[in-house]
N, C-alpha and C positions, 0 to 999 in steps of 0.2 A: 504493500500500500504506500509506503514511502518512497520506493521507486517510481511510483508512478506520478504523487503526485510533485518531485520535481521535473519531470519531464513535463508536465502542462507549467509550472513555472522558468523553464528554458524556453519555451515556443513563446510564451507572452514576450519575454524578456529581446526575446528575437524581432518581432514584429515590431515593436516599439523604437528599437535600433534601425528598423529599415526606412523609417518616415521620416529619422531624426536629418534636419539640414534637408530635405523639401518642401515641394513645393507641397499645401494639405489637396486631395482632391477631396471634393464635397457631392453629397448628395443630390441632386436638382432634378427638374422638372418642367415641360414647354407642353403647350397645345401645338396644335395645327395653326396657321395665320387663319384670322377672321377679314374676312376682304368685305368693304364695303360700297356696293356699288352702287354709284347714280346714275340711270342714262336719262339723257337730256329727251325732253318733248318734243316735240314734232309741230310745225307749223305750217299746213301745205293746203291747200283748195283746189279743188278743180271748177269749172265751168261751161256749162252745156247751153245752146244756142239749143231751144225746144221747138221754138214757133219760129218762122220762116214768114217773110211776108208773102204773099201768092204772085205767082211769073208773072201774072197781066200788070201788078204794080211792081215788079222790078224792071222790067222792060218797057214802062208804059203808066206811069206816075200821073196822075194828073189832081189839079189844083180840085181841094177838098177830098183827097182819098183820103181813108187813115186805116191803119193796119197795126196788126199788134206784135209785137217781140217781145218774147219768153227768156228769160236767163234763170238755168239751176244753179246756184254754189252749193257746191259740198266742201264741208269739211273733213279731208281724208287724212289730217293729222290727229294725233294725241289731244292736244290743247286744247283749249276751250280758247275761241277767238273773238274778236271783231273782225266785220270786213266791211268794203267802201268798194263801189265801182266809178269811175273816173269816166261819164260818155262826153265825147267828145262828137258834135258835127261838120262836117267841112264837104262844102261842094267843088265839083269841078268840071273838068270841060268833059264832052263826049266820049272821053275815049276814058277816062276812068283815071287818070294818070296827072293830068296836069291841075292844079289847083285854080280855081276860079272865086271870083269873090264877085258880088252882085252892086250893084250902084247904090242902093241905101242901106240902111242897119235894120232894116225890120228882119225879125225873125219868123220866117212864113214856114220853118218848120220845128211843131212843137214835140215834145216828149211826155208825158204825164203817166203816172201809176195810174193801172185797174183799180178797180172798187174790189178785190178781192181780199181773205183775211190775210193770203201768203203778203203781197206787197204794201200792205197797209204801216207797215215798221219800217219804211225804207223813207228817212228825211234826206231833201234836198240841198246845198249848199252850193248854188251857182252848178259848176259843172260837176261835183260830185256827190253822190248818195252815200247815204249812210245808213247799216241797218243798224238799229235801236238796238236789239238783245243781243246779248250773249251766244254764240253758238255753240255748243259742248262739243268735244273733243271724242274719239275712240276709247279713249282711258276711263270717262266717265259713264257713255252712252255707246256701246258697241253696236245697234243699231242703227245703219245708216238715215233710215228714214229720221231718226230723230238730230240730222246736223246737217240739214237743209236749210236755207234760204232761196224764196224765189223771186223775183224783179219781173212784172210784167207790165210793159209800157205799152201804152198808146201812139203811135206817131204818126202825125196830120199834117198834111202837106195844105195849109190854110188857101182858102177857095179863094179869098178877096184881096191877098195883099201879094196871090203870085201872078207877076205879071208876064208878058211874054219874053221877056229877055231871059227867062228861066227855063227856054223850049229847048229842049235836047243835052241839060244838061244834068250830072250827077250827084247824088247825095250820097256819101257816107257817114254813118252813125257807126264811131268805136268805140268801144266799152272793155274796159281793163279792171278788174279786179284785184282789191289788194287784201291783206288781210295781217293780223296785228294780236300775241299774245293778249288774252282778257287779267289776264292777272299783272299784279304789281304796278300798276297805274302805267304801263307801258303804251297806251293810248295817249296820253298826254307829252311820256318823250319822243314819239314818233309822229304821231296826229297831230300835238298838240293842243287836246280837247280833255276834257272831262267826262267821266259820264251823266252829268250836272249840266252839259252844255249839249246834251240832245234835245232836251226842254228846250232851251232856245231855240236849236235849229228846228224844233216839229212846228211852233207857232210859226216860224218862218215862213216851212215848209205849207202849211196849211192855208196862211195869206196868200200865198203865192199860186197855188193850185187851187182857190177860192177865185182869183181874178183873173188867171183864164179861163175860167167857166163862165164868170160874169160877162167877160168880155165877148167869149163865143154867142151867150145869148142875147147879147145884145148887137153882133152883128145880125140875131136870126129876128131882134124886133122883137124879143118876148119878155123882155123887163120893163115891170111897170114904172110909170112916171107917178109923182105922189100924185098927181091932179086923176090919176086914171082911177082911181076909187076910195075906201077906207083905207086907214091905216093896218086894220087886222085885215082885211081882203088883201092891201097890196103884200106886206109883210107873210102873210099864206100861202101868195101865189108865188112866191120868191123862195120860201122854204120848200114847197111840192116841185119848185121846178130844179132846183139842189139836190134832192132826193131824189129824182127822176134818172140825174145823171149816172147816176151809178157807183159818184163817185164816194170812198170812205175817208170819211175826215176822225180824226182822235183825237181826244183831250189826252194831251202827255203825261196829267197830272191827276185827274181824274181815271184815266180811258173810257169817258163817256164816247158815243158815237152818235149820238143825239143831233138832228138838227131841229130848231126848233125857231119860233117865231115869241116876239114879248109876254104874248096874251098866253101861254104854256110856263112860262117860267114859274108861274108859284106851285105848282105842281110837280115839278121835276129837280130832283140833286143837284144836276149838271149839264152841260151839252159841247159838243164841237163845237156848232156852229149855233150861232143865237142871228134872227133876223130881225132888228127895229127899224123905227120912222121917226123922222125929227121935222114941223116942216122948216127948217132953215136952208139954208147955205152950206156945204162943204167947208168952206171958209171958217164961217162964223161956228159951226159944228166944233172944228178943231180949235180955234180962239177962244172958246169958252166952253171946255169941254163938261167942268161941274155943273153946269147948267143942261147941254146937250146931247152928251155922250152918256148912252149905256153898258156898264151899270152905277158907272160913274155917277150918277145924279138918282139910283135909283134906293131900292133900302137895305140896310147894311148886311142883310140876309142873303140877297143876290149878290153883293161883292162877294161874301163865304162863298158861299155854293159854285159861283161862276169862275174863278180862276178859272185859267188856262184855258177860256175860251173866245174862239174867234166870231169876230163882230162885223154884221153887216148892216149897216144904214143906210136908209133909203132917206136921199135931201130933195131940196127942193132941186138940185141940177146938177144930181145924178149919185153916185154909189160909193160909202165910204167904208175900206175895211181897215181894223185894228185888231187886234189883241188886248186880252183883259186878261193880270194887268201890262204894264208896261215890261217887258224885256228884253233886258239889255241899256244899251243909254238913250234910246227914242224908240217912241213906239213904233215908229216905221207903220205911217196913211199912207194907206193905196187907193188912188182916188177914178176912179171911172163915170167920168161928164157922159149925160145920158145924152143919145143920138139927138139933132136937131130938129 
């Protein structure tokens, strides 16, 4: 027994000597690497040309056609975006090629959105559209039908202001689409907009697509003059013939779609479009507007209620539209003198 147990005190004694003057190794321990990956989003659109205008009016255009062009956007990226299309018109000579510009500035060919619910979201800004909402991305909405946008325009080649020096020659309408992350306010370093500043632009938009319809019916003679009857008969037949067109107007702020005439207001929220009568002056309308102007003069129930709606006054010589209230830094009067 004593033999043995120095030979377990030899081998300690040994091992302890062979570490002495190194380096110590120690016990230790690692995973696997944890890798952490981001891959970036995707920002891509496609755009389909659906409706086509018909051969007789590509070939054979004439003064008062109007025809309609369809545009799809898809969203075939990740991201949830905004998008803008950019139309541009420019005519030119016969042969398709050379640029032609006409002796005066009238615009004898217009463009305006359908009355449909797809293009009702699409505001105007001079040459470019904008659609209102958000459109979701693959990552959120893996079904395509839900990352759609559609733009369906009107385009009239005006009966009365095309004269003959427009005989033989050509129109084209370009349209480019862009489109712009919806996150991190990246619409404003690239747009430089808000999404604060579509309200804006829909009142615009609304004015704007409000007065060429007035202006069309009043080439066709169908706007009354205040002397042509009551105030609720003129203001009724001015809202049914609004309504008739097909066209849809939205409260950006409400989304009423309402058009309506004075004599309905206390019965309704809200509306697009409100039709009154003043008998004054356009002039004198706008000069004293708290006097004049609806609902500017009217009770403080209707200024609640009516934000964001577009205003048309019937004067004594002829059509005034505003915005209620004021946006931006002038209300921006669009005034339409009724035929002589």
């Amino acid at each position: 027994m004593q033999k043995r147990f120095l030979s377990v005190i030899l081998f300690l004694s040994l091992s302890v000597m062979l570490v002495t003057g190194s380096t110590l190794a120690w016990f230790t321990a690692s995973t696997e690497p944890v890798t952490n990956e981001f891959t970036a989003g995707t920002v891509k659109i496609t755009a389909d040309d659906m409706v086509a205008a018909p051969e007789f009016m590509v070939k054979n255009w004439n003064p008062g056609d109007s025809t309609v062009k369809e545009f799809v956007v898809k969203n075939v990226g990740t991201k949830s975006i905004y998008i803008r299309g950019i139309i541009k018109g420019q005519w030119y000579e016969n042969d398709g090629i050379t640029p032609w510009a006409p002796s005066t500035d009238e615009n004898v060919v217009t463009w305006i959105p359908m009355g449909d619910a797809f293009s009702q979201n699409w505001v105007r800004d001079g040459n470019t559209w904008y659609y209102i909402d958000v459109i979701p991305g693959s990552y959120t909405k893996p079904d395509q039908n839900d990352r759609l946008a559609k733009l369906a325009l009107r385009v009239r080649l005006d009966g009365v202001k095309t004269g003959n020096e427009y005989q033989g020659k050509t129109f084209k309408l370009t349209v480019v689409f862009e489109a712009v992350q919806a996150s991190h306010n990246a619409i404003s370093e690239v747009w430089g907009l808000s999404a604060d500043d579509f309200t804006v632009l829909s009142m615009q938009d609304n004015r704007q697509k409000l007065y060429q319809l007035l202006e069309t019916l009043k080439m066709q003679n169908k706007l009354p003059a205040t002397t042509s009857g009551t105030p609720d008969h003129n203001t009724g037949t001015v809202r049914d013939l609004i309504i008739e067109s097909g066209l849809i107007f939205k409260n950006p702020l409400s989304g009423s779609e309402l058009v309506l005439n004075t004599s309905q207001a206390g019965i309704n929220s809200s509306s697009a479009v409100m039709v009154s009568q003043r008998d004054v002056t356009m002039q004198k309308a706008i000069d004293n507007q708290k006097s004049h102007l609806w609902p500017i003069n009217a009770a403080e129930s209707s200024k609640t209620k009516y934000v964001g709606t577009i205003v048309v006054q019937i004067c004594k010589d002829g059509y005034l539209i505003y915005d209620y209230p004021a946006y931006g830094e002038t209300r921006g009067f669009m005034t339409l003198p009724l035929l002589p």
